[in-house]
C-alpha positions, 0 to 999 in steps of 0.5 A: 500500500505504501509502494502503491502511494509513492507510484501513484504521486511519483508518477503524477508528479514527474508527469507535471514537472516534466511539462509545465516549466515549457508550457509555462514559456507560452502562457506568460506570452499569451498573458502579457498579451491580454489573451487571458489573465491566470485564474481561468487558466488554472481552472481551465488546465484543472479541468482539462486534465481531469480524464487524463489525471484520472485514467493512469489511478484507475488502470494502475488500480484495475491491475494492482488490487487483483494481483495483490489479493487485496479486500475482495469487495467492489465498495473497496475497490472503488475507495481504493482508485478514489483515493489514489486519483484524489493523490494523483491530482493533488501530486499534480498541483504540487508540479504546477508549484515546482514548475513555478517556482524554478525557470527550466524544466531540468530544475523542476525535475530535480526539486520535485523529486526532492520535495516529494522524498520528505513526504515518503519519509515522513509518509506513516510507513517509515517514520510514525507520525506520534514518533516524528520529532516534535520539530518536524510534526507538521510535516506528516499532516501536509505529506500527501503520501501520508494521507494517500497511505493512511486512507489506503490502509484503513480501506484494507485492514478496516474490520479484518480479523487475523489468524493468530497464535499468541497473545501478543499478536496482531489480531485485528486490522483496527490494531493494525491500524493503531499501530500505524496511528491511523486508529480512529481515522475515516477514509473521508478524512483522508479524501478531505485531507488530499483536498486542502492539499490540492487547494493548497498548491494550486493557490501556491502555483497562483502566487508564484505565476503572478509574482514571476509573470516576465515584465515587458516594455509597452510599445507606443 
């Protein structure tokens, strides 16, 4: 579940960075022209990549879940391909804030990946969130790997009950997740979650594009 996490915003994510710096060049000469100003664009570009963001979370999940055996029921296959398409567009919109913080497409590939390897350490596999040193505590709540494998595993161990020998075994998918500090946790509040992320860095990616806008001298 967490490798399934990683692929999906990695993916995403290199998808976006890869392309917008380039695409960026365009806009900001289509702007200065008065063609249309950069809300729009955003929605429309938000929009517009909504069958594409979607396609790849859902046919990596159609293959995925059968051939890893997971909860053989329809109800968590479709909240399984949910909550990663919701990752997969918010890993989207952190690109958009890469690819508009750094002028070439060579440096957006190389802070991206940066960026995101934080999110995957600090992800709730292999750093617990309760464990995380106090300084980096905000860390986990802003991780959108985080979110994507708390959601992810909550729909699979949810009310599963485990084969066991002793005591102090795991019994129960809700110990399971307790373990994980994920004990108490709605996959809706995952979903809600990749949500504020994706305003979050769409409302960066507005910023950044309008302080960076190039500035052109008027013609008389």
């Amino acid at each position: 579940l967490q490798v399934a996490a990683i692929n999906t915003a990695m993916a995403a994510l290199t998808k976006t960075v890869g392309v917008f710096p380039r695409e960026r060049a365009i806009v900001d000469r289509e702007r200065a022209k008065g063609s249309y100003t950069l809300g729009p664009y955003l929605l429309s570009k938000l929009l517009a990549e909504i069958p594409i963001g979607a396609s790849f979370p859902l046919l990596f999940g159609a293959i995925l879940y059968p051939m890893a055996r997971l909860h053989p029921t329809f109800s968590r296959f479709g909240q399984f391909c949910g909550i990663v398409t919701a990752e997969s567009f918010a890993a989207s919109a952190m690109g958009l804030t890469v690819g508009a913080m750094v002028p070439t497409a060579e440096a957006a590939m190389a802070l991206g990946p940066s960026l995101m390897t934080v999110f995957i350490v600090f992800g709730g596999y292999y750093v617990n969130a309760d464990n995380a040193p106090i300084v980096f505590r905000w860390i986990p709540l802003v991780s959108l790997i985080r979110w994507a494998f708390q959601g992810l595993c909550i729909n699979e161990f949810r009310g599963l009950e485990f084969d066991h020998r002793n005591r102090h075994d795991i019994q129960s998918g809700d110990q399971a997740l307790d373990r994980l500090s994920f004990g108490g946790s709605r996959i809706i509040d995952t979903v809600k979650a990749q949500g504020r992320i994706l305003v979050f860095w769409y409302y960066t990616t507005y910023l950044f594009l309008e302080k960076n806008k190039p500035k052109y001298q008027q013609v008389e």
